[in-house]
Residue frames relative to the residue before (quaternion, step in Angstrom):
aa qw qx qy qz dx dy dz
X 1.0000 0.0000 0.0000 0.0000 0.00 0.00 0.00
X 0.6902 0.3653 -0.4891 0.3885 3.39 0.77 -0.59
X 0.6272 0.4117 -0.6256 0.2140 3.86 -0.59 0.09
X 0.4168 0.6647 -0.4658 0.4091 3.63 1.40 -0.46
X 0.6551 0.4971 -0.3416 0.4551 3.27 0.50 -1.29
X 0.5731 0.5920 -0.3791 0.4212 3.54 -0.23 -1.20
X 0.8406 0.4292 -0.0868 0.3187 3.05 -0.03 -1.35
X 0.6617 0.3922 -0.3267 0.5492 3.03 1.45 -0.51
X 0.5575 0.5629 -0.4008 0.4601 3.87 1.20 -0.63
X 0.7270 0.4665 -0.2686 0.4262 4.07 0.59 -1.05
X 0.8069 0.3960 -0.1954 0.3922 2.97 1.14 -1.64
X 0.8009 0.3949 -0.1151 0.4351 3.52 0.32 -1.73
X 0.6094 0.5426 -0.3784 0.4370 3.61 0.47 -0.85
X 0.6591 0.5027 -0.3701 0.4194 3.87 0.64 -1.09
X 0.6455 0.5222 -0.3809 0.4069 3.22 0.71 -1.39
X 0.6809 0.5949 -0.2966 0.3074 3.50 0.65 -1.52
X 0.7525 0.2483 -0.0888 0.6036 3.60 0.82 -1.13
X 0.4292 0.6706 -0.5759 0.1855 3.37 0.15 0.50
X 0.6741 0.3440 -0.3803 0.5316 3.31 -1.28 0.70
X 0.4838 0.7007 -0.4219 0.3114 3.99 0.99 -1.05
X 0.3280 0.6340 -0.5656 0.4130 4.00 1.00 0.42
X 0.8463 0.2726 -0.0091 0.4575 3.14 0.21 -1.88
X 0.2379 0.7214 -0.5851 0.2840 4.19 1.12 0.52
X 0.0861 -0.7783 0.6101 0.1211 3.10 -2.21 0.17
X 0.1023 -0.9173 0.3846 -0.0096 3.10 0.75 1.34
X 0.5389 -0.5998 0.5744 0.1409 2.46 -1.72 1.14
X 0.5490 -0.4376 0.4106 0.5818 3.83 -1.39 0.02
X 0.6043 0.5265 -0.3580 0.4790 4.45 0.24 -1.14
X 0.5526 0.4690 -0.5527 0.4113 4.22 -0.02 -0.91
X 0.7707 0.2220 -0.4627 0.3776 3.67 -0.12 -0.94
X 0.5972 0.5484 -0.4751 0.3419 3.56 0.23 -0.77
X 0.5608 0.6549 -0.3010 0.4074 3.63 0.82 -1.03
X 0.6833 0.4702 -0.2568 0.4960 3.35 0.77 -1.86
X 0.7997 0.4896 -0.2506 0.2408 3.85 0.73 -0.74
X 0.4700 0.6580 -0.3114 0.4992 2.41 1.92 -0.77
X 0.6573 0.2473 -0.4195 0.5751 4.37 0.85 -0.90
X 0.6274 0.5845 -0.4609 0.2287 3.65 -0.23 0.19
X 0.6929 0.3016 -0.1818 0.6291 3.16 1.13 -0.39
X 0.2941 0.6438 -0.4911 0.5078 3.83 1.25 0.64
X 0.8727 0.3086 -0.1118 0.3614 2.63 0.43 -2.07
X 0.5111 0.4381 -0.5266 0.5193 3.79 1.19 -0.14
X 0.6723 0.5453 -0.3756 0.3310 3.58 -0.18 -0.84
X 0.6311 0.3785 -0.3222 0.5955 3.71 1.36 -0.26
X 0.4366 0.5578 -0.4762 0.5211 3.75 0.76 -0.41
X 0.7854 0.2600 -0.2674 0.4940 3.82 -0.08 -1.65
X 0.5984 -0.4251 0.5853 0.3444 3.91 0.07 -0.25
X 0.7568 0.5285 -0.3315 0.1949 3.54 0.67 -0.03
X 0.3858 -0.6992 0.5468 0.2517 3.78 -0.96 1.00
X 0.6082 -0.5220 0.4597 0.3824 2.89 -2.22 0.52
X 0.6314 0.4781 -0.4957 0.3565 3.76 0.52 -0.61
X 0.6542 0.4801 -0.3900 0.4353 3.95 0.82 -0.21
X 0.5704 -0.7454 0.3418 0.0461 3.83 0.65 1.00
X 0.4829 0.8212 -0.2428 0.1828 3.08 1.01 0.69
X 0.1962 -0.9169 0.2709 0.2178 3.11 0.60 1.11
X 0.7236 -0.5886 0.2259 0.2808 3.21 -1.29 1.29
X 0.6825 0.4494 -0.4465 0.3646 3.52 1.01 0.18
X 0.5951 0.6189 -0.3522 0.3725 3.09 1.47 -0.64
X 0.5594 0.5840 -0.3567 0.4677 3.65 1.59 -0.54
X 0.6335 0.4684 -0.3319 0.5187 3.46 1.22 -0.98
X 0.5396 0.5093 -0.5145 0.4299 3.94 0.58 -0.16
X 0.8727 0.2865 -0.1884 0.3476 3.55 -0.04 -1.45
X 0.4599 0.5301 -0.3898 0.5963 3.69 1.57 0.58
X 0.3961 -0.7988 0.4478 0.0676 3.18 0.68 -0.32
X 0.5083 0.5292 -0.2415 0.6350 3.27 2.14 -0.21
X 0.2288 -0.8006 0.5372 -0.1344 3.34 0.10 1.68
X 0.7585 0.3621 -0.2372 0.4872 3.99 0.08 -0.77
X 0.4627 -0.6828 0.5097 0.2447 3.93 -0.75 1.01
X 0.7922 -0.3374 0.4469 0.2425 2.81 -1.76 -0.05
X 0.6949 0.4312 -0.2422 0.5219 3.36 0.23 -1.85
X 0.7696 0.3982 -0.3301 0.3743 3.55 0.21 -1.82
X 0.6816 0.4463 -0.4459 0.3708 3.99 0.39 0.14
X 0.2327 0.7668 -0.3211 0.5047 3.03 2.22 -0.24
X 0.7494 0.5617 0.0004 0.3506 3.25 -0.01 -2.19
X 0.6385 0.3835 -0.2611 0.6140 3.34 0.69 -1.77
X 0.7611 0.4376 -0.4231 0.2242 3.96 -0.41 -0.99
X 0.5254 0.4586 -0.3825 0.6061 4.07 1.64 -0.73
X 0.8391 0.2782 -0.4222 0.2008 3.26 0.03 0.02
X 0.5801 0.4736 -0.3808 0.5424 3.24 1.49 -0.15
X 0.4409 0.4491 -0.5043 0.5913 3.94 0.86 -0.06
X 0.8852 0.2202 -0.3413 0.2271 3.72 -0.46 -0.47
X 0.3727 0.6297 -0.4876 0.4762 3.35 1.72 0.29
X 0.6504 0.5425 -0.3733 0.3786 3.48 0.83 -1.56
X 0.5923 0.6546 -0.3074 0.3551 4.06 0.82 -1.01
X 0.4858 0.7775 -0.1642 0.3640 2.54 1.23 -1.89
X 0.8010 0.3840 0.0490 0.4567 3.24 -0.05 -2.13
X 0.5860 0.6037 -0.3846 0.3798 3.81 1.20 -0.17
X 0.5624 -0.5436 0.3385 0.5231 3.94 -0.85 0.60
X 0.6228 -0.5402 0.4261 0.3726 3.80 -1.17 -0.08
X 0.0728 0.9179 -0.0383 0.3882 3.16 1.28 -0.02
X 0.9015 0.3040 0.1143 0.2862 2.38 -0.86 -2.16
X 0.4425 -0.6987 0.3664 0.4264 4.00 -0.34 0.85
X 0.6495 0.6482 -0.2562 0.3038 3.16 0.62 -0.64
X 0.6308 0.3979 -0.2693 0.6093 3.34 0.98 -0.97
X 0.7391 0.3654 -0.3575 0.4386 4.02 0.34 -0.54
X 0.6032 0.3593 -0.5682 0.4291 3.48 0.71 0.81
X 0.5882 0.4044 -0.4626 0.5259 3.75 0.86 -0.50
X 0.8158 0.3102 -0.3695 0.3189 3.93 -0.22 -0.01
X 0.4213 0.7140 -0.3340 0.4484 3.64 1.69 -0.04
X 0.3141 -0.7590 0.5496 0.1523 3.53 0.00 0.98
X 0.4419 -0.6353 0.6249 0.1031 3.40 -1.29 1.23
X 0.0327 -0.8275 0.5604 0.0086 3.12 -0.66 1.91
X 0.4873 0.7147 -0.3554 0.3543 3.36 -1.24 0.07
X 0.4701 -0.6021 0.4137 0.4953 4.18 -0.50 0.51
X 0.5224 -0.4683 0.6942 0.1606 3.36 -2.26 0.42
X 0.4891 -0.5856 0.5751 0.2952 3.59 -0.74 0.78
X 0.4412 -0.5196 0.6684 0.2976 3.69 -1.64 -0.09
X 0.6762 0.4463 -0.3950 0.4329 2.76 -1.83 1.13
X 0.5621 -0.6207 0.3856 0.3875 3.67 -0.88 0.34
X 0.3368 -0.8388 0.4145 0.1055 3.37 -0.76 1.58
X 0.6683 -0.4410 0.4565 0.3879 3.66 -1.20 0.55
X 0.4734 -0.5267 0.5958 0.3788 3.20 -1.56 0.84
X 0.2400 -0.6017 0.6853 0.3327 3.78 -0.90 0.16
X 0.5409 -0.6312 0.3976 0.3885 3.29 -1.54 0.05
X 0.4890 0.5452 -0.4131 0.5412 3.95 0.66 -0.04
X 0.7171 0.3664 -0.3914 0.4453 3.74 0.71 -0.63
X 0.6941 0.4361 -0.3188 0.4758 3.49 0.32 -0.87
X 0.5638 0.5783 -0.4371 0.3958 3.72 0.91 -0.41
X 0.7134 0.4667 -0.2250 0.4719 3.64 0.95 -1.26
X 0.5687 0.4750 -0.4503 0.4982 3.38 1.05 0.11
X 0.6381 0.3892 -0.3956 0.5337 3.84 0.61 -0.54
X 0.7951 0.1973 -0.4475 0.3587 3.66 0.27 -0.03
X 0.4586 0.4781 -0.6590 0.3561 3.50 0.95 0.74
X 0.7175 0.4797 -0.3281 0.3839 3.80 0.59 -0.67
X 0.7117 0.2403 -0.4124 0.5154 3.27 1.09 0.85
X 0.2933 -0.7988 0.4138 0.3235 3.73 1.52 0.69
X 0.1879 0.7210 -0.6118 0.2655 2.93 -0.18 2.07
X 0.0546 -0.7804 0.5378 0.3143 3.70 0.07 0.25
X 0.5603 -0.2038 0.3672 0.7140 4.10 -1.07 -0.93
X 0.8327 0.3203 -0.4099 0.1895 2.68 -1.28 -0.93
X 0.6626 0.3709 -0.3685 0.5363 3.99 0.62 0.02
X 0.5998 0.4670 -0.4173 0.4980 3.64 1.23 0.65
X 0.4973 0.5131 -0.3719 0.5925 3.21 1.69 -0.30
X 0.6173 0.3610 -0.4253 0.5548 4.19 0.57 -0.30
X 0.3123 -0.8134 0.4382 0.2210 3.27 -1.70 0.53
X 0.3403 0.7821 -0.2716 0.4457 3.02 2.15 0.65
X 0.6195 0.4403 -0.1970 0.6193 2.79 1.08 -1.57
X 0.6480 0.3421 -0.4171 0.5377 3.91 -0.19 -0.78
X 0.7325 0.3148 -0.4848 0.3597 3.59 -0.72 -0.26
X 0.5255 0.6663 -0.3541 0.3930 3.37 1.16 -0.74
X 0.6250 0.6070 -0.1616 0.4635 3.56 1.14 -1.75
X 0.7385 0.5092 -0.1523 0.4149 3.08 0.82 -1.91
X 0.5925 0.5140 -0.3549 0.5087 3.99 0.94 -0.76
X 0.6504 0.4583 -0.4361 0.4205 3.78 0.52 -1.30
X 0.3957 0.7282 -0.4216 0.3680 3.60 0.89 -0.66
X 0.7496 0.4586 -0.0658 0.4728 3.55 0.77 -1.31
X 0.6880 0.5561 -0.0929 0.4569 3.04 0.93 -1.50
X 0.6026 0.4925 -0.2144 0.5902 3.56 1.40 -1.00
X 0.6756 0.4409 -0.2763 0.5223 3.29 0.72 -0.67
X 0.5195 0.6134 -0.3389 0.4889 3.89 0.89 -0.40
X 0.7993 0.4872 -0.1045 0.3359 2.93 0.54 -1.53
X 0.5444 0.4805 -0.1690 0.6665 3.14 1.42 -0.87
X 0.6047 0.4597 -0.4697 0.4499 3.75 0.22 -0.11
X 0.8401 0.3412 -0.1116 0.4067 3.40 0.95 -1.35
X 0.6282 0.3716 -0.5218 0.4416 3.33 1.20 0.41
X 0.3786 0.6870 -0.3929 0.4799 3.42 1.43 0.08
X 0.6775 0.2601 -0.2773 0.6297 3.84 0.68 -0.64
X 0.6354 0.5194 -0.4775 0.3138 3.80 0.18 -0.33
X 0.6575 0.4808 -0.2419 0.5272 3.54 1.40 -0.74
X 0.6683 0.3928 -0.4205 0.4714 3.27 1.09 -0.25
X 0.5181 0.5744 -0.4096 0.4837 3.83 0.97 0.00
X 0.5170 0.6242 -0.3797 0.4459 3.84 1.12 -0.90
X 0.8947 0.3548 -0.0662 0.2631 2.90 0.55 -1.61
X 0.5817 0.4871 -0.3576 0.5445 3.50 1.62 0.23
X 0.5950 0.4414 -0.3950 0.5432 3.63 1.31 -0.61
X 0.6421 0.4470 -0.4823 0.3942 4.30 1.09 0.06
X 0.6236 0.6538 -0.3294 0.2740 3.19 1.67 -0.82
X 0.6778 0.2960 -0.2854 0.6095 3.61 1.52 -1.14
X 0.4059 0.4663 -0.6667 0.4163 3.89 0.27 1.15
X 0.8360 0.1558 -0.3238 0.4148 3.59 0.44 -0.12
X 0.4053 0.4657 -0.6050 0.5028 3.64 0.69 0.49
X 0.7321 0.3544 -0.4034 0.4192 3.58 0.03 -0.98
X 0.5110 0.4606 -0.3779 0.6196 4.37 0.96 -0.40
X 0.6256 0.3529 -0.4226 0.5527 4.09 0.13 -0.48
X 0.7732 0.4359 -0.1602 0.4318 3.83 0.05 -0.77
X 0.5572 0.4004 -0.4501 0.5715 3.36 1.20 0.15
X 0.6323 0.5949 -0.3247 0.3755 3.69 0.54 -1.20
X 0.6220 0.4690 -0.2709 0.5655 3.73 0.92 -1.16
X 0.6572 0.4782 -0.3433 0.4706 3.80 0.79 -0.11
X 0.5435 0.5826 -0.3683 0.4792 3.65 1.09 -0.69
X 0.8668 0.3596 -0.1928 0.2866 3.39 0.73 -1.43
């Protein structure tokens, strides 16, 4: 499995997320993005949907631990650290700080991309200026991963709770039918 892997980290993933600096996702894109990612591991292992495999267990034996979205994630935020850090100047940076003029359609607006960015670095209590450091942003940019880790594994710890509560009461349902 590993050269599959490899190949899918160097080869496919880039292709897949490329350009994904300058995205504007919707709430579904990430779910989407996961949804071909675990297609495509699940064809690597040989494995159908009717055989039930949950998506971490595919990420174990791939060895390709880190999602989609969150390499998503990591690239807006290093792209906008890189901007960030660019003279003032510079064309780039005066379109991402140039305020968009002019009316907003009706109706419930798109996430621009500067808006939904500042929400990922409030949920990892980054302000600018520690996106302007490249310590601090890689720093930001790893928890990315790490948050996502976590969450994988308190996500399986609760699912362990809950099968070791489920055969406490089959095995309590199966004692009772013995009494009688």
């Amino acid at each position: 499995m590993g050269i599959k892997a490899k190949v899918y980290t160097t080869v496919v993933r880039p292709v897949l997320v490329y350009g994904s600096e300058c995205w504007g996702l919707k709430k579904k894109d990430p779910r989407k993005l996961l949804t071909t990612e675990m297609s495509m591991l699940g064809k690597m292992l040989g494995v159908r949907l009717r055989d039930k495999l949950r998506n971490e267990e595919m990420r174990r034996r791939t060895t390709v631990m880190t999602s989609v979205a969150t390499v998503v994630e990591q690239n807006k935020l290093r792209w906008y650290g890189h901007v960030l850090r660019k003279k003032k100047e510079d064309v780039v940076k005066h379109v991402l700080e140039e305020p968009v003029r002019g009316k907003r359609s009706r109706g419930r607006q798109l996430i621009r991309w500067k808006d939904g960015l500042s929400e990922r670095l409030e949920e990892l209590s980054l302000r600018e200026q520690d996106a302007k450091d490249r310590q601090r942003l890689r720093r930001g940019i790893m928890a990315t991963d790490s948050q996502q880790r976590e969450w994988q594994r308190r996500r399986k710890k609760t699912w362990e709770s809950w099968d070791s509560f489920l055969q406490g009461i089959s095995c309590q349902l199966i004692c009772q039918k013995r009494r009688r």
